[in-house]
N, C-alpha and C positions, 0 to 999 in steps of 0.2 A: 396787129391793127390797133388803132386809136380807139379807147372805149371811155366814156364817162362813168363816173361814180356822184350821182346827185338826189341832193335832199335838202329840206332846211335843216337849221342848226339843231342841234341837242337829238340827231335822229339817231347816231350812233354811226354815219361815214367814214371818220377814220380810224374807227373800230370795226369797222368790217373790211377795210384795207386792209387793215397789219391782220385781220382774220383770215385773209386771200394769200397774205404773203405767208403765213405759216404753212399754211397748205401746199404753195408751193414750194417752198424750201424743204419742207418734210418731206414731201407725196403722197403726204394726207386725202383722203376725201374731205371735200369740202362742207361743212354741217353732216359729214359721215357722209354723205349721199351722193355730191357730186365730184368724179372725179377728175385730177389736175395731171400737169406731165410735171415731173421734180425738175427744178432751175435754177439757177443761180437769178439772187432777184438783186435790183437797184432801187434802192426809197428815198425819196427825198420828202420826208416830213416839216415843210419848211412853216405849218404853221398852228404847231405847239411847240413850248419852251422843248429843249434837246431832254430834258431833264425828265418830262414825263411820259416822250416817246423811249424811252433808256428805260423807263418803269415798263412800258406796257409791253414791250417788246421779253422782257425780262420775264413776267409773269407768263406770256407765252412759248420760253423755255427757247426762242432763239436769238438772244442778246448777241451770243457769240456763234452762230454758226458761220461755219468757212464760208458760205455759199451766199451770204449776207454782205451785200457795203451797203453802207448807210450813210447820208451824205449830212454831215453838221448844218443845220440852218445859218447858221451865222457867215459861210462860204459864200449865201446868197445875196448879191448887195445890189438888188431891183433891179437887173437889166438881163432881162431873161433870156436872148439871146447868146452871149457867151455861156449862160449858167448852161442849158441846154446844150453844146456845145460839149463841156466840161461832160455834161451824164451821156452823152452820148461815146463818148471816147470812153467812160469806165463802163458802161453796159458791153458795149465788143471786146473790149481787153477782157472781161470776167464771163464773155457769150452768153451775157444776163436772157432770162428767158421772160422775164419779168420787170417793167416798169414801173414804180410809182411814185405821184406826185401829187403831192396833197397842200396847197389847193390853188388853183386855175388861179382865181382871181389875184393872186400875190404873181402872176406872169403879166397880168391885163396893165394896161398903159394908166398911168397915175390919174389923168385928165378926167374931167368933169366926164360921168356917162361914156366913157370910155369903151366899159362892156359892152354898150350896146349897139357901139358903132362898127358895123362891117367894116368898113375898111380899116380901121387899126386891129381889131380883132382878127381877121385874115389871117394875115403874115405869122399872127400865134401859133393861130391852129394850125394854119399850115408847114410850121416848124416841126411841134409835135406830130404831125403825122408822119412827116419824115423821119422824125424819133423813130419810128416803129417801122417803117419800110427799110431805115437801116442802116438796123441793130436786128431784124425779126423778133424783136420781141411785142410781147402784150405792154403795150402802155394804157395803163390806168391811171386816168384824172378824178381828183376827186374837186366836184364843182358843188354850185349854191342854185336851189332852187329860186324861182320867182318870187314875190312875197305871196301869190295866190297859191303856193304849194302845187302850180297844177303843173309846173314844166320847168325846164331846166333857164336860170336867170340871163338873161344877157341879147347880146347879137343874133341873130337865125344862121348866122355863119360856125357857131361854135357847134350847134348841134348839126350843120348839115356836112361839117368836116368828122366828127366822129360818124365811126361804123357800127358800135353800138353803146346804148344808154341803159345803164341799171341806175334807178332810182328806188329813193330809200324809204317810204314815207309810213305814216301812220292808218293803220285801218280808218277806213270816213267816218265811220262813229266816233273813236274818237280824236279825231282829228278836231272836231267840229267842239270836242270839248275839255281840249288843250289851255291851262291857265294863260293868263299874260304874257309871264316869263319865260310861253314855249315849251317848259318842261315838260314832257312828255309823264301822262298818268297810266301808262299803260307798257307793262315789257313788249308789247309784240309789236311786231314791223310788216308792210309789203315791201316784197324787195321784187320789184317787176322790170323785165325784160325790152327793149324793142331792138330792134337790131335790119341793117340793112342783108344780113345772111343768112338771117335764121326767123322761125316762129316768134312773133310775140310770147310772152310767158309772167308767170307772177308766181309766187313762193308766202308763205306765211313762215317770219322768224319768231323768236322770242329773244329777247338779249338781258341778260342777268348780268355783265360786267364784263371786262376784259376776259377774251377768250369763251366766253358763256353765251356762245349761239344755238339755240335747240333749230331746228325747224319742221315744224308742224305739218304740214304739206299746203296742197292747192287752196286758192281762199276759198272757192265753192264748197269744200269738203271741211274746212274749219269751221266755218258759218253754218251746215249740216250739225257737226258735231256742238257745237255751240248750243242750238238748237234743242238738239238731243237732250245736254246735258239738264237744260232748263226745263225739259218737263218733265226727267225724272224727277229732277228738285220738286216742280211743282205736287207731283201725283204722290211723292214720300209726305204731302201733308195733307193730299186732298181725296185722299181714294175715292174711287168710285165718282170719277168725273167723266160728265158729256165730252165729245167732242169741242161744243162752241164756247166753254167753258178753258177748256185748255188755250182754245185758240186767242179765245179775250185777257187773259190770266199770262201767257208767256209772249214775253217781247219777241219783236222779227216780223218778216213777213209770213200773211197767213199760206201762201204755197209752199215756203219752205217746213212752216209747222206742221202743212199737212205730209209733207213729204217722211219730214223726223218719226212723226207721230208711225206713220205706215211700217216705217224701216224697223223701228222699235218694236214691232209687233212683230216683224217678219224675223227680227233675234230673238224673240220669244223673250223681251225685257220687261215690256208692256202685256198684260193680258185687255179682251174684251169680253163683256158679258152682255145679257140683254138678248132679244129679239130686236130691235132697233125699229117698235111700233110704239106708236099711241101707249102712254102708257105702262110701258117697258122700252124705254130708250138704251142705246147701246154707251157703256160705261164703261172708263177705263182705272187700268189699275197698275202697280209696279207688277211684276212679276216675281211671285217668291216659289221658292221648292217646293213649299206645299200647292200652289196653284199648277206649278207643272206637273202636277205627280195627280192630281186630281183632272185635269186637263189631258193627259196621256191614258188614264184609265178611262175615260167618258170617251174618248174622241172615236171607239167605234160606234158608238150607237147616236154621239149626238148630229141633229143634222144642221149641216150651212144654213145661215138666214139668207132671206131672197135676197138679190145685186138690186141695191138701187142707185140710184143717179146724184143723190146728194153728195158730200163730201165724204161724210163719214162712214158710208155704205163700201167706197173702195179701200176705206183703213182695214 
C-alpha cells in the first residue's frame, strides 16, 4: 500500500527511510522492536546529491547488498510519469518488497501552487498508488510538512490517496523552541501513526546520526520518566521537601508530577516521612540503603498516617 513519510526539514526523514530500508533488507527489527518481513527493496533518493546517499547507505553496512537497486538521481529528468514507469518495471523484475521515494514534491507539477491543486495532484497520487497495487510492494514517500508543522503540505488529495501517514516531528516543547534555521535542539523525535487500517499510534525516537535510532517508547511514558527523572534531580539537592515544593520547583504538569512523585515512592526511590499534620508535614527525600534498611526494620511497629483528600495524602 501507499504510505507517506512526513515532516519538516532537518527532522531526520530520510534518515529514517534508508533506517526502514536496512531493516528490511536485513530482517532486522526495526529500532530492535518492531518487526519487518526481509525484501528486496527499490530507492529512489532523488533529492540528495548520489554522493551522500552512497555515504549513508554505506555506514549502514548495505551499500552493496544483492537485494538493494538503487536508482541514480540524475536518471530523473522531471517527468514523473515515465520515471515511475521505469521503478515500476525494476520493482517486479527484482519482486521488490519495498519502495522508496524520497521526495513527493520533485514528482509535483512545476507550476505556481501546483501542490496544492487536486487536480494536478490526482493523477500523482494516483500513479503511485498503482506503484503499490502492482508490484505488492510497501511504497514509501517521503513528503514535506505544512509550514504550521501541523500536517502533511499540499492538496487533501495527497493524503486522502495514501493508506497511511507516519510523521516525523519534534516533541511541542520543543518544537516551539526550534532556532530560525529549523535545526533541531534536541535528538528526539515523535514518529506517530495514522492509518486507514490500523490504530492511530506514536513512538518517542532519539536520532544521534546515520543509523543511530534509539527508541524510547510511548510519549505518555517518556514525559512520566522525564518527570521522574526531574525530581530525583531535584530531592538530590533538596531533601526533606513538601510535596507543593516539588510540585513548584519541577517543570510539567502538576498531575503528571503527582503521578511521578507516587510511582517513585511505590519503587521505594523516594521515601516519606512526617505525619502529614500541622506542624509535621509529610517530607520527601531520595531513597538511600540506609533509609530502606531503617524503613524495613520499623515498618512492623510503625503505623500508616490517616488517608486524606489532599494531594499529597495519596503519594
Amino acid at each position: 500500500m501507499l504510505a507517506l513519510l512526513s515532516g519538516k526539514d532537518k527532522r531526520g526523514k530520510t534518515l529514517l527511510a534508508q533506517e526502514i530500508l536496512r531493516a528490511v533488507l536485513q530482517g532486522t527489527a526495526l529500532f530492535t522492536h518492531y518487526a519487518v518481513v526481509q525484501a528486496p527493496v527499490v530507492a529512489a533518493f532523488l533529492d540528495d546529491p548520489l554522493s551522500i546517499t552512497l555515504d549513508r547507505l554505506d555506514t549502514l553496512g548495505v551499500r552493496r547488498h544483492p537485494e538493494l537497486f538503487l536508482v541514480d538521481p540524475l536518471r530523473f529528468m522531471g517527468d514523473p510519469f515515465p520515471f515511475l514507469d521505469e521503478l515500476e518495471t525494476a520493482a517486479r523484475a527484482r519482486q521488490a518488497g519495498l519502495i522508496e521515494i524520497d521526495a513527493l514534491y520533485l514528482l509535483s507539477p512545476t507550476t505556481r501552487d501546483a501542490g496544492n491543486d487536486a487536480a494536478r495532484m490526482t493523477p500523482i497520487m494516483r500513479r503511485l498508488d498503482q506503484l503499490a497495487t502492482r508490484t505488492a510492494a510497501a511504497v514509501l514517500v517521503v513528503a514535506h510538512d505544512n509550514k504550521s508543522g501541523q500536517d502533511v503540505a499540499g492538496s487533501y488529495a495527497i493524503r486522502a490517496m495514501a493508506k497511511t501517514i507516519l510523521r516525523l516531528t519534534l516533541p511541542k516543547s520543543d518544537e516551539s523552541a526550534t532556532p530560525d534555521d529549523g535545526a533541531p535542539t534536541t535528538p528526539r523525535r515523535v514518529l506517530s501513526l495514522e492509518s486507514k487500517l490500523c490504530a492511530a499510534g506514536a513512538v518517542v525516537l532519539e536520532l544521534h546520526g546515520v543509523g543511530k535510532w534509539h527508541r524510547l517508547g510511548a510519549p505518555a511514558d517518556v514525559r512520566l520518566g522525564d518527570v521522574k527523572a526531574a525530581i530525583k534531580t531535584y530531592l538530590a539537592d533538596a531533601e526533606d521537601s513538601e510535596a507543593e515544593a516539588i510540585y513548584t520547583s519541577v517543570p510539567g504538569r502538576r498531575e503528571a508530577k503527582v503521578a511521578a512523585l507516587r510511582e517513585l515512592r511505590g519503587a521505594g526511590e523516594v521515601s516519606r516521612h512526617g505525619d502529614g499534620k500541622k506542624g509535621d508535614p509529610y517530607l520527601y527525600r531520595l531513597q538511600t540503603r540506609a533509609d530502606a534498611n531503617s524503613s524495613s526494620r520499623g515498618s512492623s511497629s510503625g503505623r500508616e498516617p490517616e488517608t486524606r483528600n489532599d494531594a499529597s495524602a495519596i503519594l
